[in-house]
C-alpha positions as CSV (number, residue, x, y, z in Angstrom):
1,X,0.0,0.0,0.0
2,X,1.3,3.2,-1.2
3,X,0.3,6.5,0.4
4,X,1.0,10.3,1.5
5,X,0.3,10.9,5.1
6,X,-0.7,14.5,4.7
7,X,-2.9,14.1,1.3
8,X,-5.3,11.1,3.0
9,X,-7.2,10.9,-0.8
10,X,-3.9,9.6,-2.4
11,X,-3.8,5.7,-1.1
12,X,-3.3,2.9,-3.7
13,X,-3.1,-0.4,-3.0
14,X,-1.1,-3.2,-5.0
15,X,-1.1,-7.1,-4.4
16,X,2.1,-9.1,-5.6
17,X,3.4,-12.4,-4.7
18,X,6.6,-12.1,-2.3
19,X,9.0,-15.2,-3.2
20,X,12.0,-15.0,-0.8
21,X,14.0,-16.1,-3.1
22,X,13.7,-13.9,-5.7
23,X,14.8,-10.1,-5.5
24,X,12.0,-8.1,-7.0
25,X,12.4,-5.0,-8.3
26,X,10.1,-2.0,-8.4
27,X,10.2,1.4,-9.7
28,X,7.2,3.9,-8.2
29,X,6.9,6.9,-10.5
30,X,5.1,9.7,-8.7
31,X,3.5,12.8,-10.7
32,X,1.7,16.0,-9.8
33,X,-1.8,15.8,-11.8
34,X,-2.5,19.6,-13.9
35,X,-4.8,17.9,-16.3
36,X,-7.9,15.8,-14.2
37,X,-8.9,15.0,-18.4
38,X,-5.8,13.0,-19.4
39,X,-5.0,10.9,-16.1
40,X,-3.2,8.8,-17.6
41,X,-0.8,10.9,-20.1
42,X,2.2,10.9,-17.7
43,X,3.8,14.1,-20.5
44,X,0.9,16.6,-18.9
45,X,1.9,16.1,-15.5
46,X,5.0,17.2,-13.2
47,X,7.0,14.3,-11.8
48,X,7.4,14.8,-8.3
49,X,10.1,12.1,-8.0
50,X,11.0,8.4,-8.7
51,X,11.9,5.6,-6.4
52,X,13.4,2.1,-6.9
53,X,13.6,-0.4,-3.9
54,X,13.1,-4.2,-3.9
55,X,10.3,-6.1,-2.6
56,X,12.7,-7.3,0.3
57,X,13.3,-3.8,1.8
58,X,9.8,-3.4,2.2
59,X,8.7,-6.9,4.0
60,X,12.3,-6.5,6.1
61,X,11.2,-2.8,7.2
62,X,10.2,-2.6,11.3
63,X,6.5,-3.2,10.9
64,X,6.9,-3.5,7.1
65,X,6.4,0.2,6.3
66,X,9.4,1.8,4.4
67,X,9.6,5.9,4.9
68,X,12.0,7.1,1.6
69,X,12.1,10.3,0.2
70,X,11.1,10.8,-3.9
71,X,14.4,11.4,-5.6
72,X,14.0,14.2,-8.1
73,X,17.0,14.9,-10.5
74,X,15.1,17.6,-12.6
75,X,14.4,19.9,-9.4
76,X,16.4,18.9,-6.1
77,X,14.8,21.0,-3.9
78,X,11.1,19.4,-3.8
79,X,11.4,17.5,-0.9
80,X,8.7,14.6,-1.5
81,X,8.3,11.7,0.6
82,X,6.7,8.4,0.4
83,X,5.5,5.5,2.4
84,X,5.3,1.8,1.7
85,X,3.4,-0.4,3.8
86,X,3.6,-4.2,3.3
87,X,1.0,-6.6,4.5
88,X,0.4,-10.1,4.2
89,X,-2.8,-11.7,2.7
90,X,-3.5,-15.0,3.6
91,X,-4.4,-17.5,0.9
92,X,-8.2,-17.4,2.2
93,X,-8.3,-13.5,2.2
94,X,-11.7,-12.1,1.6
95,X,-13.6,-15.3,1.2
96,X,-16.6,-12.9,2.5
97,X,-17.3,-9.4,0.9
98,X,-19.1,-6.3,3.2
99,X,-21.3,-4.8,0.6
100,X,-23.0,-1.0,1.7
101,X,-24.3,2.3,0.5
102,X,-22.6,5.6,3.0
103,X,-25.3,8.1,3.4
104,X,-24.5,10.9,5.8
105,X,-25.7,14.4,7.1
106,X,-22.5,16.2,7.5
107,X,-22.3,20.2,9.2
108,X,-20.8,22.3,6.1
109,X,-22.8,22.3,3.0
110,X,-22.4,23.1,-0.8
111,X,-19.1,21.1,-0.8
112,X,-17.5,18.0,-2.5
113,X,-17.0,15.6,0.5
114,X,-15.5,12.2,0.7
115,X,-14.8,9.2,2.7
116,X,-12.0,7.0,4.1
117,X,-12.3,3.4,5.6
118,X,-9.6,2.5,7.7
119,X,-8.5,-0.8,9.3
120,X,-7.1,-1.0,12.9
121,X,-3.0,-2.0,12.4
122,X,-2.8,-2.2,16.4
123,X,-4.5,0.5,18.8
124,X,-4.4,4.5,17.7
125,X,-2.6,2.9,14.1
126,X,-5.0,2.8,11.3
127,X,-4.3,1.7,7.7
128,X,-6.2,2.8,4.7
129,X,-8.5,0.3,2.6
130,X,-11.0,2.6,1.1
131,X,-11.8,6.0,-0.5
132,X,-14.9,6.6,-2.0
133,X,-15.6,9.3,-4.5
134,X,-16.3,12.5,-3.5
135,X,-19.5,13.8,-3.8
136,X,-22.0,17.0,-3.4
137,X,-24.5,17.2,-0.6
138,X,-28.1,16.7,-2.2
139,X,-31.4,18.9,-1.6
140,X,-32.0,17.2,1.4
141,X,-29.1,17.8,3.0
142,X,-27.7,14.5,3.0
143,X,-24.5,13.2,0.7
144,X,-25.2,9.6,-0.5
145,X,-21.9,7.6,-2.2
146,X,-21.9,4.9,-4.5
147,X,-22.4,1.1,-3.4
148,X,-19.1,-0.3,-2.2
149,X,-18.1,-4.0,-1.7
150,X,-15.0,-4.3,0.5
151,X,-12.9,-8.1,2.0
152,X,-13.6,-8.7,5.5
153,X,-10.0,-9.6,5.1
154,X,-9.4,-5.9,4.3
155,X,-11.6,-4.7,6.9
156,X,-10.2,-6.4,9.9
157,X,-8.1,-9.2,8.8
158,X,-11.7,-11.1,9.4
159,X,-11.8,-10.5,13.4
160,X,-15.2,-9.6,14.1
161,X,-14.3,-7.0,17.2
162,X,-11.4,-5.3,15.4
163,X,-12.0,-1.7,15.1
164,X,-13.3,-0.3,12.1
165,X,-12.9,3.4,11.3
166,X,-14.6,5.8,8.5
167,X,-13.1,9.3,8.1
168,X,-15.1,12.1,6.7
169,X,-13.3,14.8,4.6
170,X,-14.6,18.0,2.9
171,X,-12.5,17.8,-0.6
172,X,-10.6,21.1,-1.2
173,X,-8.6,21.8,-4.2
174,X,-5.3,22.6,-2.5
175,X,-5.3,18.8,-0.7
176,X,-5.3,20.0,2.2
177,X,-9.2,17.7,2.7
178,X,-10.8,18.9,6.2
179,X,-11.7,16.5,8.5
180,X,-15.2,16.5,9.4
181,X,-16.4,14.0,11.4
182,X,-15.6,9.6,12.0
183,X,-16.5,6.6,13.4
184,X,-15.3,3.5,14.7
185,X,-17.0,0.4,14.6
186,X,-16.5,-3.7,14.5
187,X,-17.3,-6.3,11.9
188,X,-20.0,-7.4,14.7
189,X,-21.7,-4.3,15.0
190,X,-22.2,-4.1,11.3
191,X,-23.3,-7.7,11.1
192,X,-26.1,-7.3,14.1
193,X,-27.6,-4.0,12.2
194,X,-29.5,-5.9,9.7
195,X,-29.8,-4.2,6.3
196,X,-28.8,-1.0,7.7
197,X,-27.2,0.4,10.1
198,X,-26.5,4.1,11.9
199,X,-23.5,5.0,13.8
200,X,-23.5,8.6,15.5
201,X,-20.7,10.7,14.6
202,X,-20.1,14.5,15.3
203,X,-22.6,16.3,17.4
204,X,-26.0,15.4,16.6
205,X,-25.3,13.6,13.0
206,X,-25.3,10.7,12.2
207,X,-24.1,7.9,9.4
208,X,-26.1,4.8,8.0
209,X,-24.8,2.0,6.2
210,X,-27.6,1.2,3.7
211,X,-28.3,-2.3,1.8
212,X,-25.7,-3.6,4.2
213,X,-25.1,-7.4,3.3
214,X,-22.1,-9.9,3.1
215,X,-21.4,-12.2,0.3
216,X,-20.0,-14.9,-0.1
217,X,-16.8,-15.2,-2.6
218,X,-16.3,-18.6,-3.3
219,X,-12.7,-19.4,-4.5
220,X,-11.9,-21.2,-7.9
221,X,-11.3,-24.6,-6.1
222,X,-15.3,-24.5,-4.2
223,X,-16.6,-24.1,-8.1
224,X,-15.0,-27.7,-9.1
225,X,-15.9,-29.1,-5.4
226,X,-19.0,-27.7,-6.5
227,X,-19.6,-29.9,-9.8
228,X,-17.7,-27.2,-12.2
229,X,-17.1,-30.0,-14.9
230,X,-13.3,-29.0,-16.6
231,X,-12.4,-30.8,-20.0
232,X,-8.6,-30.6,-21.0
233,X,-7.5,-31.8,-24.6
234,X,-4.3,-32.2,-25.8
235,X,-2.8,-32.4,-29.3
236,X,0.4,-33.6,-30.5
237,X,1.3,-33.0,-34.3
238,X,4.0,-36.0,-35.0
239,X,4.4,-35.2,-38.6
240,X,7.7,-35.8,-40.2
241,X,8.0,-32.5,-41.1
242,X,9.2,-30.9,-37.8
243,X,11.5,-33.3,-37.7
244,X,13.4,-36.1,-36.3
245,X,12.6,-36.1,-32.4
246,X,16.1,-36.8,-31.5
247,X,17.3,-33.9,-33.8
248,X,18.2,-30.6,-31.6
249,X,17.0,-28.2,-34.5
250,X,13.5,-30.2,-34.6
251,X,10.3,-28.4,-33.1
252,X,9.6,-32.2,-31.4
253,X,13.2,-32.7,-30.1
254,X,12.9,-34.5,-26.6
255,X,16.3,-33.7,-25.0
256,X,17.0,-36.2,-21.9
């Protein structure tokens, strides 16, 4: 997980298979967005710096988080820093999916707002899983997000009393997002709520989960125990005109 402590809406998260053995490489390329149109045209944006590190520094790190600063050749003296957080996901990870809709009555209005989940790392140490999109408060004073479907695995490494956090920002160009309000919860408090739930927040507001449901994600091994039929047919073309099997220049040659 890659993220910028003081910009909490820049979080991106990346799953790769460690092998001990091997020394991955990676190369994070990190740019300052001018045109929201063209995301992806890496020429319209300032690069803000470039780091390499291997997969090992990361998972080695005290509590697997590597703190480096962004190189920056082309102009020395931004000082950007970044933060690498490894964490291992266990073969079973998110067999069971938290599916909900956010609504909630928040103090300022006529603002973008958004919203963070967080998963407890140990006490007062959160990690971030989720960020919705931001959106405007509607005519009734409430700001409804999109549907999201996150792993219980994400959530709280599927403990039903680890804390749960949501963060609620008012979006501001600069990225400097206010705060506005949170709450902390459990996987069992959101499982005893029924379809929806409310959690209190700052002063008199409140927060409700709609359409709150788990699903089920079955893995590719429960669909065969489940009857999933697979059919595997093989060809082998022996025609003389590859060539001799125990020739090395043959497509067929069987070297033993």
């Amino acid at each position: 997980m890659i993220h910028d402590n003081l910009n909490p809406s820049w979080v991106t998260k990346i799953e790769v298979i460690y092998n001990f053995e091997k020394n991955d490489e990676f190369k994070v390329d990190v740019y300052d967005i001018d045109d929201d149109k063209n995301i992806n045209d890496v020429s319209a944006h300032d690069p803000l710096g470039s780091l390499q590190f291997t997969l090992h520094e990361v998972v080695t790190q005290r509590d697997q988080h590597l703190h480096k600063q962004l190189p920056n050749p082309a102009k020395p003296s931004i000082k950007s820093m970044i933060n690498i957080v490894a964490e291992e996901v266990q073969s079973n990870a998110n067999s069971e999916i938290c599916c909900f809709e956010t609504q909630c009555k928040l103090s300022d209005s006529g603002n973008l707002y958004f919203f963070i989940v967080y998963k407890m790392k140990q006490p007062g140490q959160y990690s971030p899983v989720y960020k919705s999109e931001t959106r405007r408060q509607g005519s009734n004073g409430f700001t409804t997000w999109n549907p999201c479907s996150i792993g219980c695995t994400d959530l709280c490494n599927d403990n039903v009393e680890q804390e749960i956090k949501f963060e609620f920002f008012r979006n501001e160009t600069s990225g400097k997002h206010k705060n506005l309000a949170h709450f902390i919860t459990t996987m069992a408090v959101l499982k005893s709520g029924g379809d929806s739930c409310v959690m209190p927040i700052s002063g008199s507001n409140k927060c409700t989960l709609n359409k709150l449901h788990f699903e089920k994600k079955h893995s590719f091994l429960e669909y065969v125990f489940g009857g999933c039929d697979i059919d595997l047919t093989m060809a082998i073309d022996f025609t003389l005109s590859n060539g001799a099997p125990n020739n090395p220049d043959s497509l067929h040659y069987w070297n033993m």
